[in-house]
C-alpha positions as a printed NumPy array, in Angstrom:
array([[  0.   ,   0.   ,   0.   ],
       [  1.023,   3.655,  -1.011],
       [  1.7  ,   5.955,   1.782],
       [ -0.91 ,   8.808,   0.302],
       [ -3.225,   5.585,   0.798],
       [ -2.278,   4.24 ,   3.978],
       [ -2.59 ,   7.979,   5.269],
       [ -6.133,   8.453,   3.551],
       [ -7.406,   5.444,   5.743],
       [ -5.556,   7.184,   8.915],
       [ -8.211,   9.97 ,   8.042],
       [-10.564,   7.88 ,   7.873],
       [-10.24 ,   5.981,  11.038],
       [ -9.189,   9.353,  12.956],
       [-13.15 ,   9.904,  12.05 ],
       [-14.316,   6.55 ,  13.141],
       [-12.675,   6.809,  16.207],
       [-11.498,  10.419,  17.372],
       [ -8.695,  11.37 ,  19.527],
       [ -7.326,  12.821,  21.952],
       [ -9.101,  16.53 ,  20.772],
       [-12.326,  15.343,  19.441],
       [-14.553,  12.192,  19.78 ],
       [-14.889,   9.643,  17.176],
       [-17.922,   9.502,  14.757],
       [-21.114,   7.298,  16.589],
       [-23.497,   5.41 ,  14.44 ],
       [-26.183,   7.665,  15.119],
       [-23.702,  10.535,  13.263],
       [-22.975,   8.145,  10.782],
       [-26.243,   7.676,   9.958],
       [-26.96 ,  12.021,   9.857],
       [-23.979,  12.199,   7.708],
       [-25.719,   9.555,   5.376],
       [-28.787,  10.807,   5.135],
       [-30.516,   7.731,   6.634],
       [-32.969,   7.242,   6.472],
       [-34.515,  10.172,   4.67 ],
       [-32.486,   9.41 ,   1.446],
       [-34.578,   6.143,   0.488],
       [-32.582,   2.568,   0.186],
       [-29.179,   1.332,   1.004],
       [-26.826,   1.95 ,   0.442],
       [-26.663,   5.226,   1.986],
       [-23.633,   7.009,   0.751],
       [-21.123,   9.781,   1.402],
       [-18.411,  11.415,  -0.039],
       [-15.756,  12.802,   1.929],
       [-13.662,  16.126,   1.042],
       [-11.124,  15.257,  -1.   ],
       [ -7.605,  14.02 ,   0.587],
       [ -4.421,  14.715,  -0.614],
       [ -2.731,  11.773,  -2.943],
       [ -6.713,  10.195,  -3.679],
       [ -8.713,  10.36 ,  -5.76 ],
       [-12.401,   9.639,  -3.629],
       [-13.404,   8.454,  -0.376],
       [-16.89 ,   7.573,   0.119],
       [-18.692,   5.793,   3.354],
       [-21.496,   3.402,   2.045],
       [-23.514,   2.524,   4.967],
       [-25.922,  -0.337,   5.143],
       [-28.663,  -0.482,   7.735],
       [-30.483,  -3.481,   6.501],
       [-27.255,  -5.587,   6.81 ],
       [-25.557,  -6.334,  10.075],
       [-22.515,  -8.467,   8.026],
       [-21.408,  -5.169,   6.033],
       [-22.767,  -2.161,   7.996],
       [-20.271,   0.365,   6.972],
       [-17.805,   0.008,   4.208],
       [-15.03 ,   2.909,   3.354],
       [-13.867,   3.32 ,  -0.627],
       [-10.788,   5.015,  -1.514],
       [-10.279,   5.352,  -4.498],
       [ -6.464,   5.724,  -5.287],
       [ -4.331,   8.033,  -8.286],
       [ -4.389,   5.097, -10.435],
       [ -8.541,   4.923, -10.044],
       [ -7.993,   1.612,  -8.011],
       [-10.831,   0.988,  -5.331],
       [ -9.823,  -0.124,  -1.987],
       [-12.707,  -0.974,   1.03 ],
       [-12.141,  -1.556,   4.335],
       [-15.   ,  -3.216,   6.565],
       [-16.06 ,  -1.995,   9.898],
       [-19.083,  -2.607,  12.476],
       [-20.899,  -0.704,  15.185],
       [-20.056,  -2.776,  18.654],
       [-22.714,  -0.163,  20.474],
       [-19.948,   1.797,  21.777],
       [-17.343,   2.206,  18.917],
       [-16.04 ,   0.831,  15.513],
       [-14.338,  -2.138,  15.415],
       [-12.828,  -4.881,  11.976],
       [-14.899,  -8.08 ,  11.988],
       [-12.844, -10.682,  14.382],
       [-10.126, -12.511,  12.644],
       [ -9.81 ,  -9.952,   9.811],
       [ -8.268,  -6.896,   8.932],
       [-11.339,  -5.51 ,   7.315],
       [ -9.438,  -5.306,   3.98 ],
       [-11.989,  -6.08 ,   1.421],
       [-11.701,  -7.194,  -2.421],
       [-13.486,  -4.561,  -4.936],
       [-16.62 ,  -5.977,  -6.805],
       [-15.807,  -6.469, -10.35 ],
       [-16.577,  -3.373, -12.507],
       [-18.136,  -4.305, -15.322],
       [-16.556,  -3.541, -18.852],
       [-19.239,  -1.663, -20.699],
       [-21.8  ,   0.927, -19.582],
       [-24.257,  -0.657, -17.411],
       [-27.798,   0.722, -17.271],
       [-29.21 ,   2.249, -14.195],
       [-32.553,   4.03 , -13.98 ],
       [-32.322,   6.372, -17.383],
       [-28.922,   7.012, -17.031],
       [-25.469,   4.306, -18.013],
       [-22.681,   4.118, -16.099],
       [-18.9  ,   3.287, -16.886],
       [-16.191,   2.308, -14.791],
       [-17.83 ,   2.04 , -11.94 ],
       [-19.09 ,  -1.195,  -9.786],
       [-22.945,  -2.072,  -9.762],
       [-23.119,  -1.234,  -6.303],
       [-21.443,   2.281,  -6.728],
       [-23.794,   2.992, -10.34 ],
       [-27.217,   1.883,  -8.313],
       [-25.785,   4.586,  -4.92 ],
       [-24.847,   7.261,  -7.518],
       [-28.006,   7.195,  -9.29 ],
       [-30.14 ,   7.323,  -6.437],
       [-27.641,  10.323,  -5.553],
       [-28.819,  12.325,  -9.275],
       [-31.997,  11.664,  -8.663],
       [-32.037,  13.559,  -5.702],
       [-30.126,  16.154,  -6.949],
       [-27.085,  15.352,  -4.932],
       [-23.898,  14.265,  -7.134],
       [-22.463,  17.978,  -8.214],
       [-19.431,  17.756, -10.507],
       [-19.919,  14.265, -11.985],
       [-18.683,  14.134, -15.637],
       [-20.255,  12.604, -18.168],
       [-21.189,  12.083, -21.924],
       [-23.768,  13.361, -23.274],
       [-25.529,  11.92 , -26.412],
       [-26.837,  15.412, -28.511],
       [-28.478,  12.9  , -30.772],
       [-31.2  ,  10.908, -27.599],
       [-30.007,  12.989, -25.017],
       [-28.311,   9.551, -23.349],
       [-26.196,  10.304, -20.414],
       [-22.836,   7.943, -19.657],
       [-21.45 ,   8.92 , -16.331],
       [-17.953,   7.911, -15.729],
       [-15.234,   7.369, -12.563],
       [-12.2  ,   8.844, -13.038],
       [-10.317,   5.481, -13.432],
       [-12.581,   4.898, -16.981],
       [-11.625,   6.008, -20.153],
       [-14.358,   7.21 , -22.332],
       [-12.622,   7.487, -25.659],
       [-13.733,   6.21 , -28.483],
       [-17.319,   5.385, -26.707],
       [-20.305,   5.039, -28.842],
       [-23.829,   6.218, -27.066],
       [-24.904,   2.719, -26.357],
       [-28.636,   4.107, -27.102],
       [-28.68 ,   5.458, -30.49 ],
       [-25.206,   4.173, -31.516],
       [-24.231,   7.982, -32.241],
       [-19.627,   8.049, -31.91 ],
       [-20.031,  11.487, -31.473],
       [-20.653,  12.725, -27.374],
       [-20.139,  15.568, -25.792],
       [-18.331,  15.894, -22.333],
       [-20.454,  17.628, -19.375],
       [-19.912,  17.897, -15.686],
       [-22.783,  17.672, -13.598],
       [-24.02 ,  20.978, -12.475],
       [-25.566,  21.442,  -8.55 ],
       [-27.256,  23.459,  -6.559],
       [-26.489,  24.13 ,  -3.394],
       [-28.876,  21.695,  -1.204],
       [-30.396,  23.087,   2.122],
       [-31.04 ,  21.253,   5.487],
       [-34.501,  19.58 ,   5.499],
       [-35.133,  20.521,   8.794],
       [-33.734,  24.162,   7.876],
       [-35.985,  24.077,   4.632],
       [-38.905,  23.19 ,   6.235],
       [-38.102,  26.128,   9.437],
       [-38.203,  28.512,   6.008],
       [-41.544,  27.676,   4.576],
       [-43.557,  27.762,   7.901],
       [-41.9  ,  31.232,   8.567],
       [-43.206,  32.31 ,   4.669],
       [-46.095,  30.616,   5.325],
       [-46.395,  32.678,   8.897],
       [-46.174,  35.727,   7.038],
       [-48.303,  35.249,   4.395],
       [-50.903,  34.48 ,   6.946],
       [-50.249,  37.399,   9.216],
       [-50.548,  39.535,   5.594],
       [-53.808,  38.229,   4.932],
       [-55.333,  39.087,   8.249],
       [-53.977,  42.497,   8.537],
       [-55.703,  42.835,   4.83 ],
       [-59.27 ,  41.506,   6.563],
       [-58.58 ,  43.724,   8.841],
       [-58.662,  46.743,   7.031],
       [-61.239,  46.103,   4.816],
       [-64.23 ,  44.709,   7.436],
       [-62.308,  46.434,  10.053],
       [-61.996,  45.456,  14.27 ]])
């Protein structure tokens, strides 16, 4: 293992399990970071601010599954994936016994693979179902893909892919265009929801101060 690697999952497990200056992450702030379980079905996934000498590091979370719980990506310069296993113990993280919690990567599939509307290249089945739950909520920002100007087909691809040459596998049209995903900036729910009952407060407190007026006290 590189060492921009081996100190990526030294992040990593600094969050898991805090230090000396800050507590580690529980599985109750695990699951807020996730979005659990407002954001629909596992798994529930994160992506990390970028660390130096990587190329992603995501959290997938699974609540439904007690044997995988929580498994960390990092994805490394060469667009290699890497996963590490860990479980909740109800008082901190902890590597199923006997292991290390190294994982092997699921095979990524050669071709695009269809998901929803949308294909996906270079990335595993798991990660292509988890990202396009993530569009459809509006919540993968600077994704690239290729866009089809013919059928509109979109072919979203991980950095490790190489989209060359690539043929919309819709239409059959060689010629794409390359787009990154454009976001906007999502608010809290909780915060969101705050702002429409105070709108909703003050259109209300307009429309009696109107009745007012007009039938009077």
């Amino acid at each position: 293992m590189d060492r921009d690697l081996e100190a990526a999952f030294r992040r990593v497990e600094e969050l898991l399990f805090g230090g000396p200056s800050r507590p580690g992450l529980t599985l109750y702030d695990l699951q807020r970071l996730v979005g659990y379980p407002a954001k629909g079905k596992e798994p529930y996934v994160h992506t990390l601010p970028a660390l130096p000498g990587v190329q992603a590091v995501r959290l997938y979370y699974y609540p439904e599954d007690p044997e995988l719980e929580l498994i960390v990506e990092i994805v490394d310069r060469e667009g290699k994936q890497h996963l590490r296993h860990f479980r909740w113990n109800g008082v901190t993280w902890e590597t199923p016994k006997g292991k290390k919690g190294e994982l092997k990567a699921t095979a990524v599939p050669q071709g695009p693979l269809k998901v929803g509307e949308d294909y996906f290249l270079g990335f595993a089945p798991e990660e292509a179902v988890a990202l396009e739950a993530a569009l459809r909520r509006g919540e993968a920002p600077g994704l690239k893909y290729l866009l089809c100007p013919r059928c509109r087909t979109r072919i979203f691809y991980a950095y490790a892919a190489n989209p060359q040459g690539l043929a919309c596998p819709t239409c059959g049209n060689p010629t794409l265009l390359f787009k990154t995903l454009a976001g906007e900036e999502r608010k809290d729910p909780l915060e969101a929801l705050a702002e429409e009952q105070r709108r909703l407060r003050l259109a209300l407190e307009e429309l009696l101060a109107y009745l007012k007026r007009k039938l009077g006290p």
